[in-house]
C-alpha positions in Angstrom: -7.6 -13.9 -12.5 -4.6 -14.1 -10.2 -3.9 -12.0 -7.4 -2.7 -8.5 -8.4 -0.2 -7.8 -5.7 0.6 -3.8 -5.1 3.2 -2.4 -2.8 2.9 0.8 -1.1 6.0 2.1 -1.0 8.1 5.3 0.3 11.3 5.7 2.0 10.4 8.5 4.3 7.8 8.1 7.5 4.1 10.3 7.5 3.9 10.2 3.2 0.4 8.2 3.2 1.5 4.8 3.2 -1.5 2.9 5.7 -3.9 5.3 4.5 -3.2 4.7 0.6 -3.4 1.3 1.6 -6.5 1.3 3.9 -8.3 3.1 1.2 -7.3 1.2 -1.6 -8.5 -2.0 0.9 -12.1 0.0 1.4 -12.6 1.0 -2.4 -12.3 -2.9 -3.6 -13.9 -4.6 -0.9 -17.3 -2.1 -1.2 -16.4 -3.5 -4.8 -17.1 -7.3 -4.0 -13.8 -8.0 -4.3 -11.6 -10.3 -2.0 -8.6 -8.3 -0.4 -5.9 -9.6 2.1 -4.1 -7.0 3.1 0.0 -7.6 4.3 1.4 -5.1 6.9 5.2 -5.5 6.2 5.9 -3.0 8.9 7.6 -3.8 12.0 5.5 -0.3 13.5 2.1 -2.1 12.8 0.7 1.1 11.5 -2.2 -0.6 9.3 -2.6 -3.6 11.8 -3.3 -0.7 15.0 -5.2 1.6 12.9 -7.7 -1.4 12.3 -6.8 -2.6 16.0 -5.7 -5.9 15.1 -2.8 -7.4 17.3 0.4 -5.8 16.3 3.0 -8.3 17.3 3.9 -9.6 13.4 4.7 -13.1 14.3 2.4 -15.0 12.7 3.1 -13.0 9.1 7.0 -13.5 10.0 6.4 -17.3 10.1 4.5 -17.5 7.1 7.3 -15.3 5.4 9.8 -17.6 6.7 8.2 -20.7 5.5 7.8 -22.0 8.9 3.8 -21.8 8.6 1.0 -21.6 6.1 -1.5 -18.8 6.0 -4.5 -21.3 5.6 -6.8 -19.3 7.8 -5.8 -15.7 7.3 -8.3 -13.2 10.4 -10.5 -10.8 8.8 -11.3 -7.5 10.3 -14.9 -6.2 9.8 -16.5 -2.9 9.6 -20.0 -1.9 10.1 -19.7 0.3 6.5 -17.8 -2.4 4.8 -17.4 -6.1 3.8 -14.6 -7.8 5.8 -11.2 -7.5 4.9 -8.3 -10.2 5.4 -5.4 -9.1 7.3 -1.6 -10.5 8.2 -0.6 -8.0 10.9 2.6 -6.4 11.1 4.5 -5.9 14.1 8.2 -6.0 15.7 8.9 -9.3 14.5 9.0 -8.6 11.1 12.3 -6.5 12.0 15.1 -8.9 11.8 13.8 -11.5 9.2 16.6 -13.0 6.8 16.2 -15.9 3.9 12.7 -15.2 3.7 10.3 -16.7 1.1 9.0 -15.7 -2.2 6.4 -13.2 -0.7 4.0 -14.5 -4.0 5.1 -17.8 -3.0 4.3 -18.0 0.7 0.6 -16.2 0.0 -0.2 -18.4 -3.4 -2.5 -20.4 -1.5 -4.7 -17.2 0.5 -7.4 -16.4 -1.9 -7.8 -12.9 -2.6 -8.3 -10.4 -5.8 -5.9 -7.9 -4.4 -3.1 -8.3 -2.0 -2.4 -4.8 -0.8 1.4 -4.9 1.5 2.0 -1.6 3.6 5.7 -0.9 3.6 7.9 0.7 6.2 9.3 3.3 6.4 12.8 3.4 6.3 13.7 -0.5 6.0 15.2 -0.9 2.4 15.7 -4.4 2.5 11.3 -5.2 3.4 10.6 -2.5 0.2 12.8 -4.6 -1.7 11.3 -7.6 -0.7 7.6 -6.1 -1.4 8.6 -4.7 -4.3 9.8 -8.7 -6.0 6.2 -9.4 -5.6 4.7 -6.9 -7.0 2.6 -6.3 -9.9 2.0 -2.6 -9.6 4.9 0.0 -6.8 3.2 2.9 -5.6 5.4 5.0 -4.8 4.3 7.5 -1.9 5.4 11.1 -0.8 4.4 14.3 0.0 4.7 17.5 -1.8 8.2 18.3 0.0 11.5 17.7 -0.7 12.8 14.7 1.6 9.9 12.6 0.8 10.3 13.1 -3.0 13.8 12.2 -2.7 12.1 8.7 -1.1 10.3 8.4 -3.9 12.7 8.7 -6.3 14.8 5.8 -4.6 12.0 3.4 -4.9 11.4 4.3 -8.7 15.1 3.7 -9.4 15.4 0.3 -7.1 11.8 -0.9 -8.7 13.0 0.0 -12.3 16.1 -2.5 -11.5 13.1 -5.5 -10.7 13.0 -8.1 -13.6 10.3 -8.2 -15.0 9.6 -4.8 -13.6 6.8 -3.8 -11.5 4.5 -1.5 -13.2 4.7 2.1 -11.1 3.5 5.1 -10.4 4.0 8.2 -8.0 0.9 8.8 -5.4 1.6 12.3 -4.1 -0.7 12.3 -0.2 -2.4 15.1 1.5 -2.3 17.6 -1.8 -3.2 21.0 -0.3 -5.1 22.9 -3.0 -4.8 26.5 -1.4 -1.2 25.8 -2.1 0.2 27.1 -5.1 3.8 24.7 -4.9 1.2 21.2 -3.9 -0.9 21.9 -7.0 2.0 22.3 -9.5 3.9 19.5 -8.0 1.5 16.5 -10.2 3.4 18.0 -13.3 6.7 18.8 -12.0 6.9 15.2 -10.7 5.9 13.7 -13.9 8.0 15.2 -16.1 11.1 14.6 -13.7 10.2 10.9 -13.5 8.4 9.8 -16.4 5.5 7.8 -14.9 2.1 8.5 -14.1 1.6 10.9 -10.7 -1.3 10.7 -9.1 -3.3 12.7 -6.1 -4.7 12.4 -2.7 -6.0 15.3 -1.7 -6.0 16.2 1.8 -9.3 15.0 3.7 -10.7 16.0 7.4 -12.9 13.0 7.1 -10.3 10.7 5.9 -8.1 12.0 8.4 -11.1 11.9 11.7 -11.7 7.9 10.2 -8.5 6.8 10.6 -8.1 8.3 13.5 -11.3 6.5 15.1 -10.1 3.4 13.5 -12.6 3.1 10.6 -11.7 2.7 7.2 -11.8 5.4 4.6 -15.1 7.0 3.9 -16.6 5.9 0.3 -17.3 9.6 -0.2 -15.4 12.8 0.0 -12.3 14.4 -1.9 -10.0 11.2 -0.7 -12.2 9.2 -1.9 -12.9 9.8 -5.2 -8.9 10.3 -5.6 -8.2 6.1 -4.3 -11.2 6.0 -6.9 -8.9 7.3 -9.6 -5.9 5.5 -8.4 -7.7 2.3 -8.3 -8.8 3.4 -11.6 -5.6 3.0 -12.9 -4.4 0.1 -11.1 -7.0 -1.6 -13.1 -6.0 -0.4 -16.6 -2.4 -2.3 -16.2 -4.7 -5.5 -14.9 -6.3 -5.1 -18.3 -3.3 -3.9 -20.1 -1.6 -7.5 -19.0 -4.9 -10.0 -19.6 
């Protein structure tokens, strides 16, 4: 099977990009599965939260054809099979002309490439999004990061062929009555599958300590679901 490359992608900072991401990373590698995981942003966030150097010029000469990615570093966790990683960083800022992103990673094995998008950096979603298989695209239940959202569905929709997407709504707050109606609203307003993360202390306390997403709890058995899916459009396309 090839690589299934899936972007994590919303315009607006704090929406549950690197978490998504670092979950989605935890979830198939407890699975057996090979995953190289691309931080595309120019902050670092998934390459410091697994305290990998955060400088993104190794990734930004891969991108820009000016090296090969034949040893890729993994990161390893006591609670999880190790994970491949192309850290992000400041360098990744500026880069024009770059390759094929499918193109410069053809020869990395993995199951699952998983690229962390910035925030705020149209022309890196864009990029991301040319590779991918699947767009996640991530908000919060508020109004300025569904408006994100909503840009990246229309600019993924415009892809040929098109990415397959899908709306990942983060930190869902049950005890609120507007974050538990949101799934629908958001559905019916963009016509594409909306799915949850609910919010999680101990997502939240592992992350924070550097660890990966616990494989248990109400996060976790939301990546479940999302991951879930994901795999219904591999089948969908074998």
């Amino acid at each position: 099977m090839k690589p299934r490359f899936i972007a994590m992608v919303g315009r607006k900072g704090g929406v549950g990009k690197t978490a998504l991401t670092l979950g989605l990373a935890a979830h198939y590698a407890r699975k057996g599965k090979r995953v190289l995981l691309v931080d595309l942003d120019p902050q670092g966030s998934t390459s410091l939260a697994l305290g990998a150097d955060g400088t993104g010029g190794n990734l930004a000469a891969v991108l820009l054809g000016d090296a090969k990615p034949e040893t890729v570093p993994c990161v390893t966790f006591f609670n999880c099979p190790p994970i491949a990683l192309l850290p992000g960083g400041p360098e990744l800022e500026n880069i024009n002309a770059a390759c094929p992103l499918w193109e410069s990673l053809a020869d990395v094995p993995a199951d699952y490439v998983l690229i962390d998008c910035p925030p705020g950096h149209a022309d890196l979603d864009r990029f991301a999004m040319k590779a991918a298989d699947i767009v996640l695209a991530c908000c919060e239940p508020h109004r300025l990061a569904i408006a994100g959202a909503a840009r990246v569905l229309d600019e993924a929709r415009a892809i040929k062929p098109r990415p397959r997407c899908a709306v990942v709504l983060g930190r869902l707050d049950e005890r609120r009555g507007l974050d538990t109606a949101a799934p629908a609203l958001l559905a019916g307003a963009f016509s594409v599958p909306v799915l949850i993360v609910r919010q999680d202390a101990t997502l939240a306390l592992a992350l924070n300590a550097g660890s990966l997403p616990p494989a248990s709890g109400r996060a976790a058995a939301d990546i479940e679901t999302v991951c879930r899916w994901i795999d219904k459009q591999t089948e969908r396309e074998a």
